[in-house]
C-alpha positions in Angstrom: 42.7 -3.9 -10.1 39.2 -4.4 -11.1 39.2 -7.5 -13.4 41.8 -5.7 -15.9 41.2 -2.2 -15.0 43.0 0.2 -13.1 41.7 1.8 -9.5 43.9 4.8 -9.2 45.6 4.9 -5.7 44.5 7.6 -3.4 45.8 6.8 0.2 46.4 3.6 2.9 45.9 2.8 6.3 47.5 0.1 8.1 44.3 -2.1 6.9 42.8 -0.4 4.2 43.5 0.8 1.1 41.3 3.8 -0.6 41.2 4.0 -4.5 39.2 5.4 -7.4 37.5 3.5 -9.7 37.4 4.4 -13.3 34.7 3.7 -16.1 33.9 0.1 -16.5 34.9 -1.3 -19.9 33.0 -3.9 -19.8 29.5 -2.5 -18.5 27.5 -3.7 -15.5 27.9 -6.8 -13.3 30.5 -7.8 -11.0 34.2 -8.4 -11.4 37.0 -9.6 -9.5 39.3 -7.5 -7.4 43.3 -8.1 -7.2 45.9 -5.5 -5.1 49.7 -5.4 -6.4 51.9 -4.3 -3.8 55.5 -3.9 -5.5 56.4 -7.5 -6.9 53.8 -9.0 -4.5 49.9 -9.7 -6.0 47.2 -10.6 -3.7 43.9 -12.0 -4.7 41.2 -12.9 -3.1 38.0 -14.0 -3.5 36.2 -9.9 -3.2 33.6 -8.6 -6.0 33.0 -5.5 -7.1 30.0 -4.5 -8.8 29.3 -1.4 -11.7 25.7 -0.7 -11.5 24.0 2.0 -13.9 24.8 5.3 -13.4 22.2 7.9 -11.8 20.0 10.0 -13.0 18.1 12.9 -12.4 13.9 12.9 -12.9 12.6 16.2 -11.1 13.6 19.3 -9.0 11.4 20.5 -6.4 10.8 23.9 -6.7 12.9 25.0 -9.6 13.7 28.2 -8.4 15.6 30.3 -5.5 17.6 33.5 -5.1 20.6 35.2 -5.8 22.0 33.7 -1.9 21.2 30.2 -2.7 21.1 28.3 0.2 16.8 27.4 -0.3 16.6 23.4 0.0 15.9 21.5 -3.4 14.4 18.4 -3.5 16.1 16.1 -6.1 14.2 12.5 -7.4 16.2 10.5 -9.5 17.2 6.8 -9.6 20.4 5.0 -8.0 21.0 8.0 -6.0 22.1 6.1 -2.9 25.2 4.9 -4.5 27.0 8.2 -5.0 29.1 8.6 -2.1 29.8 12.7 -2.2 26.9 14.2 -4.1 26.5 17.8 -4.8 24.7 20.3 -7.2 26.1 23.2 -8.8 25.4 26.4 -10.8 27.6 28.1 -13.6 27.2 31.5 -14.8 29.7 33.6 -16.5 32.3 31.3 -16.2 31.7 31.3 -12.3 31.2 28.0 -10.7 29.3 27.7 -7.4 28.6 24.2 -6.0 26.6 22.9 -2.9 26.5 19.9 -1.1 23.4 17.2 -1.2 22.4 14.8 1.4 21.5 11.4 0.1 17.6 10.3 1.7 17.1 7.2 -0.6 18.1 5.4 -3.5 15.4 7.4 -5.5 15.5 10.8 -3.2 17.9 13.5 -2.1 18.0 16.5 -0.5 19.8 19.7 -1.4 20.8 23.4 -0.8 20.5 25.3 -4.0 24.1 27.2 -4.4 24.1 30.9 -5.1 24.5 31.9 -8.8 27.9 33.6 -9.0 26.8 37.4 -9.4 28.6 40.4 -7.8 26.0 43.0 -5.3 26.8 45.3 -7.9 25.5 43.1 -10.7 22.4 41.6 -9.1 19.4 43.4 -10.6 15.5 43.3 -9.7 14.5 40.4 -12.3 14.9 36.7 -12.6 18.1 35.3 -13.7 18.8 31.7 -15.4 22.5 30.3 -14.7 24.0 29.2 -17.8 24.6 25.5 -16.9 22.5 23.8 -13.7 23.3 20.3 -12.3 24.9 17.4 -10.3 28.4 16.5 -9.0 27.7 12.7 -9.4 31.4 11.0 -8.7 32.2 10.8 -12.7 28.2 10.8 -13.9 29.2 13.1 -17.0 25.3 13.3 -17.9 24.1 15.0 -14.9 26.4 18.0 -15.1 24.7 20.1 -17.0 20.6 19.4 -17.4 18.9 20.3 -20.1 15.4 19.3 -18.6 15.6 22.1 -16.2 14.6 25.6 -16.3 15.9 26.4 -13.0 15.6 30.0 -12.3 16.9 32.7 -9.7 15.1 35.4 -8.2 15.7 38.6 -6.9 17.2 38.4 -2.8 14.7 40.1 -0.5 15.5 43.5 0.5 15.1 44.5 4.5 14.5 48.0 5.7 15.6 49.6 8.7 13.2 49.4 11.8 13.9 53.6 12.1 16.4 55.9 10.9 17.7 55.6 14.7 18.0 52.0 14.2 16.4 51.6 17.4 12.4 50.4 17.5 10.3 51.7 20.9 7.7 48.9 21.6 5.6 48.1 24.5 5.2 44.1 25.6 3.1 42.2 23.4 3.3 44.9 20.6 3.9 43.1 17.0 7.4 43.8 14.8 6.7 44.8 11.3 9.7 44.5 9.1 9.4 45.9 5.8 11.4 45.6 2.9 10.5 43.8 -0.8 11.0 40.8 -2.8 9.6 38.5 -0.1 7.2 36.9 -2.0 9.2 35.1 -5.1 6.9 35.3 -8.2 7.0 31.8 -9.1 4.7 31.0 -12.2 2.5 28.5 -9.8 2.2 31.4 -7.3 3.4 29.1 -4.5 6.8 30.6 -3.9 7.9 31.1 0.2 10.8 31.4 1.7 11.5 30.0 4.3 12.0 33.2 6.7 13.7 33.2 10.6 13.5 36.4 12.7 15.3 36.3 16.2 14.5 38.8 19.0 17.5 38.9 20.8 17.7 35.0 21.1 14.5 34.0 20.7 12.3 33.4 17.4 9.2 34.7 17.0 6.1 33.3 14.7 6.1 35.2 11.5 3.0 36.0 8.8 4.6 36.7 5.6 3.2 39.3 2.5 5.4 40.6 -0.5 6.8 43.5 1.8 6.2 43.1 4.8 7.2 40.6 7.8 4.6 40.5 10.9 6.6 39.4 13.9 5.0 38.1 17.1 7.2 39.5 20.1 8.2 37.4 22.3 7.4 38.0 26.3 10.5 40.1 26.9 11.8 43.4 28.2 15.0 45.3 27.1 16.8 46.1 24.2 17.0 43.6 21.8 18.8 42.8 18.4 16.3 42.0 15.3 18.5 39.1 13.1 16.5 38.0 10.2 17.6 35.1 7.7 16.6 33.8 5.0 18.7 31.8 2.4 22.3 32.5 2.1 21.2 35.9 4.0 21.4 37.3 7.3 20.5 40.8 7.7 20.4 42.5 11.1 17.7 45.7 10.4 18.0 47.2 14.0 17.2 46.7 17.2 13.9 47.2 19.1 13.6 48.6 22.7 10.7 46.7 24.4 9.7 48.7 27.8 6.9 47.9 29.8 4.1 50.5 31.2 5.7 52.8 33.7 4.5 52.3 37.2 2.9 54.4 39.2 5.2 57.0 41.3 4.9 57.3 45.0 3.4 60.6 45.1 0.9 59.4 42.4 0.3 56.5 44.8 -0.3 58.4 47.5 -2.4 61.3 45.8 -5.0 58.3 44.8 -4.8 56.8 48.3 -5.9 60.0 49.6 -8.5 61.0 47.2 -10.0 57.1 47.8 -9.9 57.5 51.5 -12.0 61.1 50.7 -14.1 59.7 48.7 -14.9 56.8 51.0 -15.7 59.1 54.2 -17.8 61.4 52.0 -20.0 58.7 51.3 -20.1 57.6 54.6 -21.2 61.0 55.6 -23.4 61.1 53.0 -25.0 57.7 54.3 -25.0 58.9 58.2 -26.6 62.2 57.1 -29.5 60.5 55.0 -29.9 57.6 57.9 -30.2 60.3 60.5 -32.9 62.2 58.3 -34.9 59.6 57.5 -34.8 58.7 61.4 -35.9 62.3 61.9 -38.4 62.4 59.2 -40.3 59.3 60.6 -40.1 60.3 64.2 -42.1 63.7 62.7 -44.6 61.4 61.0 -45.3 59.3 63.9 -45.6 62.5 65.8 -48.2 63.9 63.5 -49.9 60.9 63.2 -50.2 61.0 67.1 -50.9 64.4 67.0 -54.1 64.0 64.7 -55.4 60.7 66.7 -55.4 63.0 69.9 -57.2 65.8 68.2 -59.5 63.3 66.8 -60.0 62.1 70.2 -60.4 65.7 71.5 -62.7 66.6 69.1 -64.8 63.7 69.5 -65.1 64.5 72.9 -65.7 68.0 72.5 -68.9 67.1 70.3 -70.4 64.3 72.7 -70.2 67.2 75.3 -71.3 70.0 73.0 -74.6 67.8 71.5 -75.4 66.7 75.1 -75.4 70.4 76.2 -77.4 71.7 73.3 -80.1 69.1 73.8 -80.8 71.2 77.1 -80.7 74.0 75.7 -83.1 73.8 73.1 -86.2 74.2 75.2 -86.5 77.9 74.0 -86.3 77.1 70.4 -89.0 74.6 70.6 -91.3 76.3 72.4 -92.9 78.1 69.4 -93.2 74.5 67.9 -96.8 72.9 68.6 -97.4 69.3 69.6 -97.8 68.2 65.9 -94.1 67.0 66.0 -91.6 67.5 62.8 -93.4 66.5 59.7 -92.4 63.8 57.2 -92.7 62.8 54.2 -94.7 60.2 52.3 -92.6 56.8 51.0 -92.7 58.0 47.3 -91.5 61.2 48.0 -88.7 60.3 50.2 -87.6 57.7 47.8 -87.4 60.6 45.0 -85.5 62.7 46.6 -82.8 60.5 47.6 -82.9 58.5 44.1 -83.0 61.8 42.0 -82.4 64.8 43.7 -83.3 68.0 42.4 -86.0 66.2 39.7 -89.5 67.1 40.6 -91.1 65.0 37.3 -88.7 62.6 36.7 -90.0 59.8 33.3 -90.5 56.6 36.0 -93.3 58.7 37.8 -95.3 58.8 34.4 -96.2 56.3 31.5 -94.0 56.2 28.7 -94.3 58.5 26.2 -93.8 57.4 22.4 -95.9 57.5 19.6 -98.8 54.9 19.1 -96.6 52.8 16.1 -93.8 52.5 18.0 -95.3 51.6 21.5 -95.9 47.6 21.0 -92.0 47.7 19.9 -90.7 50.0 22.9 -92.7 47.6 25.7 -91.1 44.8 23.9 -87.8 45.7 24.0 -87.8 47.2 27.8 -89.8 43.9 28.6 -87.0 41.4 27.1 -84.4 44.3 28.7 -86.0 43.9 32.2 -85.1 39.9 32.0 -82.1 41.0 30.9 -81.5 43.2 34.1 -82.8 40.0 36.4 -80.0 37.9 34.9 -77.2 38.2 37.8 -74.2 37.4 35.5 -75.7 40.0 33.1 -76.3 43.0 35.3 -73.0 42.6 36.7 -71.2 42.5 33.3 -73.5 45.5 32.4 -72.3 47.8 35.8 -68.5 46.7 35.3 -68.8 47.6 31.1 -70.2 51.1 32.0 -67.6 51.8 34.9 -64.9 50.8 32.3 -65.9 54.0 30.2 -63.9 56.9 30.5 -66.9 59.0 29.7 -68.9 57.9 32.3 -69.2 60.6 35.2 -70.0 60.7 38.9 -73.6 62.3 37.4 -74.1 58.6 35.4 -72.6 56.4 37.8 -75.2 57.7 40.2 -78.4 58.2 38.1 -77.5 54.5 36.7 -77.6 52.7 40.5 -80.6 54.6 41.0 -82.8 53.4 38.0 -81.4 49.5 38.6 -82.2 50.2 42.4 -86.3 51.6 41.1 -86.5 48.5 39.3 -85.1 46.0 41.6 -87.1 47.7 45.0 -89.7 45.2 44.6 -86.7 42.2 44.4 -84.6 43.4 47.4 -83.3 39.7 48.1 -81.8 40.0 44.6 -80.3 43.5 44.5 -78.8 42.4 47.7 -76.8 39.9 45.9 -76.0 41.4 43.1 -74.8 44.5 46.1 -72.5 41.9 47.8 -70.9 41.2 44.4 -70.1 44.8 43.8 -69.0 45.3 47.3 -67.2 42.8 47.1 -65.0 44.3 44.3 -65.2 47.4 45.3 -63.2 46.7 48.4 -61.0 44.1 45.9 -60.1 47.0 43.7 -59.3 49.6 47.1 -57.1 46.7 48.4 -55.2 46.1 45.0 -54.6 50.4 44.8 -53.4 50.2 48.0 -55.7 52.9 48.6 -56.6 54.2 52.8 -59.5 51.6 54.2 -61.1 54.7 55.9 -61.3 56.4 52.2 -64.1 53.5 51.2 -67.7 54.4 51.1 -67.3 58.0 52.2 -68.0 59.2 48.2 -69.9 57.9 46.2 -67.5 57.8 43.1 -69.0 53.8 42.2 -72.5 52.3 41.0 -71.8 50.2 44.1 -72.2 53.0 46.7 -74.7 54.5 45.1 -76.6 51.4 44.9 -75.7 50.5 48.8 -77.2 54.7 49.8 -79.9 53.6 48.0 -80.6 50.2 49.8 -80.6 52.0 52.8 -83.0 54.2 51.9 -85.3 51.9 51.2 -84.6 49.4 54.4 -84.7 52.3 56.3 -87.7 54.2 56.2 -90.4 52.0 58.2 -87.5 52.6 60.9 -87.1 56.1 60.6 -91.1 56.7 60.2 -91.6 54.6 63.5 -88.6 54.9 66.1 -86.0 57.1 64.9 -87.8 60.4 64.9 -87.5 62.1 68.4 -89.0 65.0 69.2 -86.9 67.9 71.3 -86.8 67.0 75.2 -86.8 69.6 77.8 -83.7 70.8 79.8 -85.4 69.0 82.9 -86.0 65.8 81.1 -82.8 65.4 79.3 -80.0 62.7 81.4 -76.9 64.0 81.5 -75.4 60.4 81.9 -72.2 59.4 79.7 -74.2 56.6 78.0 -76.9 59.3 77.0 -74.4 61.6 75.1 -73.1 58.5 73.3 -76.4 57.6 72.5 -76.7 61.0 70.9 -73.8 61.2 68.8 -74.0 59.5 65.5 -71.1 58.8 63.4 -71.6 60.5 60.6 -72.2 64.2 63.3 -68.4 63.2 64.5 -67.3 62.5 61.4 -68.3 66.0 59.9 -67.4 67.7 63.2 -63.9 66.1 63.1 -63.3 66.8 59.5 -64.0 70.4 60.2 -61.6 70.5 62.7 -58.8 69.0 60.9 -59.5 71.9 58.4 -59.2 75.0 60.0 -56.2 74.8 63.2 -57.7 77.9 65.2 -61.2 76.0 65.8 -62.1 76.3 69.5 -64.4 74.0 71.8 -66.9 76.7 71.6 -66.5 77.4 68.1 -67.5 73.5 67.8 -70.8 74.6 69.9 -71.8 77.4 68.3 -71.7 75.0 64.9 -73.6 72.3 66.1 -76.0 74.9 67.4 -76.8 77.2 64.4 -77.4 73.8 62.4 -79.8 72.5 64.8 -81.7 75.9 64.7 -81.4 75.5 61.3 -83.2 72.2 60.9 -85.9 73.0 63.3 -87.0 76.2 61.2 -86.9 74.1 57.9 -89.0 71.2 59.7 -91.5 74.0 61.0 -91.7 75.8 57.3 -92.1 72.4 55.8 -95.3 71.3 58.9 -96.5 74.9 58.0 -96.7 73.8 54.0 -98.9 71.0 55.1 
């Protein structure tokens, strides 16, 4: 008994006794509690206590599918006290219930139950149960809410992997499982379901849309069931065969061994063969090269001996020749002839001619030029700026040294200078094209070596005039001593005498003779025309 009311008996133990407690008569607060066992009554000093009943505040989400089965979050007050909770759904006089699980006094945590619709009946929109609420012990006001608009949706729908049933993957390859209604259109458009897809017995992560289900394959071989479940649902929709790349076969093992290992001594052919080439190619060069310093050598030779033996044989040629000696020309000449060849009246052997308004201007100008041309950094910078040209020819590059060189012959200190300077790049720029040393000076192709044939011919003339010009000696006067024929030889005679060697192959010693003879009758005819002249 509590106070005066009944606790309907439900069962015993040997120390306990289990009853059910009715509504309280006399509201909240504590009252006494007394047991009758036949005659007997026991009493005690125990308490019970009626406390308000619960209530119900807010679902959380108000919505799941036909299955049921999606957790519900439930916030109420006093919820702690009910000892068997549970939530339930009516619709057509079907009754389908669910048990809760108690968090807190103001929380709990249920699975929605399914709303009582046969497969046959269930149709592709939304369906409201007609009553929605709580099994509270006796709570009468929880039963049926009337706050809530709890609604059902539509179950998903799963499609078969294939019309075998049976998916082919390789590893790593992704599951796709397609189907419909997977994306609950809740009005906040935050509706998920809480999906599960085993491969075989392992899950896989999942990335959700409206029809389809992206599944991550796990790292496995085999064939495999596909279970998915969701809700009250489980729905197997095949199962997938997962096979990795087939390996290599022996013979296709073996058929790339052998085509490596051929391909491998091909190359190392290949490398022998170009080794052993380029060994033979420079043996050949060094051979040539040898080749054309002995016929160098040879030829040298040959025109020491040859020079030495026409010097005693020119008695008979020079006989005609009187006593005067071979005639020469006078400073200005020579100079003219070696500065501007082929010019008998060139402009700098006469005054300038302009007329008489313009000539204070024009002596002006080539007198503030001519300081110009004795500025070192200035005549430099004036050479290198023509050279640069593409327009300027061999022609200009020569007529151009020879005009600074008629200027500068009465300052010969500085044209040497400047000379060096230009030399001095000259042999600069050869170095840096990497061009052959013996190439340099033998064409005049610069301002430079024009400039330097022309310094010569200046230096040399006093020499020439006074102790270079020999006459002919007679076959009983000339020595026949080594040190005489090198005396004779000049380099430029075995430079020419080489280089027409080297271009015809069938040249003969007395070829070479018969050259250096018909050019040294040659020159003694011109030298007696020229002493007849004067």
């Amino acid at each position: 008994m509590f106070k005066d009311q009944n606790c309907t008996y439900h069962r015993r133990g040997g120390l306990w006794i289990t009853c059910r407690s009715h509504v309280s008569l006399h509201g909240y607060g504590n009252v006494s509690v007394s047991v009758r066992v036949d005659k007997a009554h026991l009493q005690k000093d125990l308490r019970f206590e009626y406390v308000e009943d619960p209530t119900i505040l807010k679902l959380e989400p108000e919505w799941s599918i036909f299955s049921g089965h999606t957790p519900v979050t439930v916030t109420g007050t006093n919820l702690d006290i009910i000892q068997n909770p549970q939530i339930r759904a009516k619709y057509n006089s079907r009754e389908a219930v669910n048990k809760c699980r108690v968090i807190s006094p103001t929380a709990m945590l249920c699975q929605a139950p399914a709303l009582p619709v046969s497969l046959s009946r269930q149709k592709e929109v939304p369906e409201r149960p007609d009553e929605f609420g709580f099994i509270l012990d006796d709570v009468q006001s929880v039963l049926a809410l009337n706050t809530t608009s709890f609604v059902y949706y539509p179950n998903p729908v799963f499609e078969l992997l294939s019309v075998s049933g049976v998916l082919e993957l390789k590893p790593g390859s992704p599951i796709i499982l397609k189907g419909r209604n997977f994306l609950p259109p809740t009005s906040g458009g935050n509706g998920k379901l809480n999906f599960s897809v085993l491969i075989g017995e392992q899950p896989c992560t999942l990335t959700v849309s409206d029809t389809q289900l992206l599944c991550e394959s796990p790292n496995l071989t085999g064939r495999h069931k596909v279970l998915a479940r969701v809700g009250g649902i489980e729905f197997s929709p095949g199962v997938v065969h997962i096979t990795s790349d087939s390996p290599l076969s022996s013979t296709a093992i073996v058929s790339i061994a052998g085509a490596g290992g051929l391909l491998i001594l091909f190359i190392v052919v290949v490398l022998i063969a170009y080794k052993r080439k380029s060994r033979q190619s420079d043996l050949t060069l060094k051979r040539l090269q040898m080749q054309m310093d002995n016929l160098e050598s040879r030829v040298a030779l040959e025109c020491k001996e040859a020079f030495a033996e026409l010097q005693t044989d020119i008695h008979e040629l020079t006989s005609d020749l009187d006593g005067a000696g071979i005639p020469f020309l006078d400073y200005r000449a020579y100079t003219m002839r070696v500065l501007f060849p082929g010019i008998e009246e060139h402009p700098v052997l006469r005054d300038l001619e302009v007329p008489g308004y313009r000539q204070e201007q024009v002596e002006k100008g080539l007198k503030l030029f001519g300081q110009l041309i004795n500025n070192k950094v200035f005549l430099l910078s004036f050479i290198r700026t023509l050279e640069s040209q593409r327009g300027f020819s061999m022609r200009d590059r020569g007529n151009v040294a020879s005009l600074i060189m008629t200027v500068l012959q009465s300052k010969l200190e500085y044209a040497t200078d400047v000379l060096k300077q230009l030399l001095s790049d000259l042999i600069d720029k050869n170095l840096e094209s990497k061009n052959h040393p013996k190439l340099l000076l033998r064409r005049t192709e610069s301002v430079a070596e024009k400039m330097l044939t022309n310094w010569f011919t200046f230096l040399l003339y006093k020499f020439l005039k006074r102790n270079a010009l020999v006459s002919p000696c007679s076959p009983s006067s000339a020595p026949s001593s080594s040190r005489w024929r090198k005396a004779l030889l000049t380099p430029s005679l075995v430079r020419r005498a080489t280089l027409s060697v080297r271009t015809s192959s069938s040249d003969s010693r007395s070829t070479t003779r018969q050259w250096l003879q018909t050019a040294y009758i040659q020159t003694m005819r011109r030298a007696q025309r020229s002493r007849s002249k004067f």
